[in-house]
Structure formats: structure tokens, C-alpha cells
C-alpha positions in Angstrom: 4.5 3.8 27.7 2.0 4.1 25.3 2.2 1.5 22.5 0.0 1.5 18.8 -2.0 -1.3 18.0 -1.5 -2.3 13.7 -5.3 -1.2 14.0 -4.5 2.5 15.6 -1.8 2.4 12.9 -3.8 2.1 10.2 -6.1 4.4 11.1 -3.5 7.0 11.8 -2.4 6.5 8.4 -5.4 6.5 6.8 -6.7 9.5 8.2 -3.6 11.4 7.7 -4.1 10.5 3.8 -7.6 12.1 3.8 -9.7 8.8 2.8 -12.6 7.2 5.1 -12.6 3.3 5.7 -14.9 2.5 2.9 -12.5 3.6 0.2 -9.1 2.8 1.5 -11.0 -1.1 2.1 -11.9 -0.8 -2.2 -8.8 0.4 -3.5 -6.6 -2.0 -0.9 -9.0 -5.0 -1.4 -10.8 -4.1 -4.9 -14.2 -4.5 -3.6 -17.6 -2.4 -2.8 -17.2 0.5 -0.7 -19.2 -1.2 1.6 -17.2 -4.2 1.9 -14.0 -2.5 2.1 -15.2 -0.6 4.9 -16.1 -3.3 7.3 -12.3 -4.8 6.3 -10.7 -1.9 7.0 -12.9 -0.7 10.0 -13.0 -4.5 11.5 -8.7 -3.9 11.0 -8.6 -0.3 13.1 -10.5 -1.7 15.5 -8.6 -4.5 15.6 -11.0 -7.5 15.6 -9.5 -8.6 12.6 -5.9 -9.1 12.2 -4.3 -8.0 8.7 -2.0 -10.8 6.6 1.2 -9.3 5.6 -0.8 -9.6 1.8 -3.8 -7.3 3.4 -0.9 -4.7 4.8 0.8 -4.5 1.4 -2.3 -3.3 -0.1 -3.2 -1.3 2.4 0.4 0.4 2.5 0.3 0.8 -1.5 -3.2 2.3 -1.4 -2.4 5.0 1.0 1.3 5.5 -1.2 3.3 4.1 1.3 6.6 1.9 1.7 5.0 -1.1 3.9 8.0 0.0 6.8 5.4 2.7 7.5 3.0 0.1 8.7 5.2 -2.1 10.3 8.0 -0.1 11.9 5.8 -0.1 15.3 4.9 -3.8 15.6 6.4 -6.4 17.9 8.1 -8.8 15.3 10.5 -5.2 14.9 12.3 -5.3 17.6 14.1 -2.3 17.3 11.3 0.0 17.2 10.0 -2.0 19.9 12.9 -0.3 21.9 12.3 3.1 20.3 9.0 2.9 21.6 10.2 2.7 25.5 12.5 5.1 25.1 11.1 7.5 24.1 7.4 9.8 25.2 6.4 11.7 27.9 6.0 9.8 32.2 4.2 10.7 34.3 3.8 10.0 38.2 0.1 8.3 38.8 -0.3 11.1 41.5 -0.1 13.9 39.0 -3.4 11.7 36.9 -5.3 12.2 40.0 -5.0 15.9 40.7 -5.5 16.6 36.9 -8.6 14.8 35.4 -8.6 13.8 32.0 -4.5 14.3 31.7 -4.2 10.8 31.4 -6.1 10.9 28.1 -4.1 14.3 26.5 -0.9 12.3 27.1 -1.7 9.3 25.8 -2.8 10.6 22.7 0.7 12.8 23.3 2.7 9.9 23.3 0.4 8.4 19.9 1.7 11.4 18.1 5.3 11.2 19.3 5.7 7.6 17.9 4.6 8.9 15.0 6.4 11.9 14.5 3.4 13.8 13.4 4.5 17.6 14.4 0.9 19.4 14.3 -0.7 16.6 15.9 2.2 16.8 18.7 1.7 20.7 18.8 -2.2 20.3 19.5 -2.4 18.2 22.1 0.5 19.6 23.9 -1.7 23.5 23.6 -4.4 21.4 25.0 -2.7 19.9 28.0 -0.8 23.2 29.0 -4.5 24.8 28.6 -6.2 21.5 31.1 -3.4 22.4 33.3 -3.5 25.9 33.5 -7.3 25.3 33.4 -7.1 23.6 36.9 -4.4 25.4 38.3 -6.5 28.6 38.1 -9.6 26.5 39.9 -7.0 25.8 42.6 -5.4 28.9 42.9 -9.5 30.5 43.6 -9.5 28.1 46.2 
């Protein structure tokens, strides 16, 4: 199962808000553009871990309760068990036979956590399209 780093989840969020790194970093941390990005960007890519202080800005710079940023993380264990219950398996055989399905589901699995509807419905299009893709291959075979 698939499981989001604080970094991925920030980044999520702040893309889904429409803002790039440099001004989610000056509104959360009231510095430069410049400085706020490497924060924020040091944070997504998580080489920098966030105090709880750094995710309260964050969260009420992108208009969020803080829950939003911390539903997914370990010290909540019950969406620790959300998490492995829910997504989409698949057998290691099927990977092999379809390249680059391993990638489409993960990414799947990203937007099912999140609950994010049209990034679910995208992905999905574009699996069903790598899979019909390389069943027609096989069936010219």
C-alpha cells in the first residue's frame, strides 16, 4: 500500500490551492519568496522535517483546518489503518507484463487517500488506456 510522505502531502495541498512553493513558504513563514521557497520545497521533498508550528502555518496559509495535514501521518493511528485498507493490489506478475503500471497505480492509490475525484478519474483513464494500449500490442502478436 502506497503511503504519503508530510512532504507529498504538502505538495498535494499546495498544488490543489493553486500557489507555487515560493509563495505558500512567504505567507506561511512571512519571509522572501525566495526563502519561503527553499522552506517549503526543502519540506515536499522532505529533507526538512516540519514542527507542528511550521504545519500550522502552512495549513492556515492554504485555508485549511491543520487535520488536513496531519490525518495521514503515523502519530494518527487511525488513518494509519484507513490507509491499509483501503487502494487498489496488485499481483507483482501483473507489473511485469504491463510496464509502467506500477507507476499509474501508485499515483492511483496517492489520489484515493486523498479523496481527490478528478485526480482519481485521470489516472484511472490512463491506466485502462496503458492496458488496453498493451493488450492490443499482444493481441497483433
Amino acid at each position: 500500500m502506497v503511503e504519503l510522505t508530510q512532504g507529498e502531502i504538502v505538495q498535494i495541498l499546495r498544488k490543489r490551492a493553486g500557489i507555487n512553493q515560493g509563495q505558500l513558504g512567504a505567507e506561511a513563514f512571512n519571509t522572501t519568496p525566495d526563502s519561503g521557497r527553499t522552506k517549503i520545497k526543502n519540506i515536499e521533498l522532505n529533507k526538512q522535517k516540519p514542527t507542528l508550528d511550521d504545519l500550522k502555518a502552512i495549513a492556515d496559509s492554504l485555508h485549511l483546518p491543520l487535520s488536513e495535514l496531519l490525518f495521514y501521518q503515523e502519530e494518527n493511528p487511525g488513518s494509519l489503518a484507513k490507509q491499509k485498507s483501503e487502494g487498489v493490489f496488485v499481483h507483482q506478475r501483473i507489473f511485469s507484463q504491463f510496464p509502467g503500471l506500477e507507476e499509474c497505480l501508485s499515483i492511483l492509490n496517492k489520489a484515493l487517500i486523498l479523496k481527490d475525484q478528478e485526480l482519481v478519474s485521470y489516472v484511472a483513464k490512463k491506466t485502462a488506456g496503458l492496458l488496453l494500449q498493451e493488450a492490443k500490442a499482444v493481441g497483433n502478436q
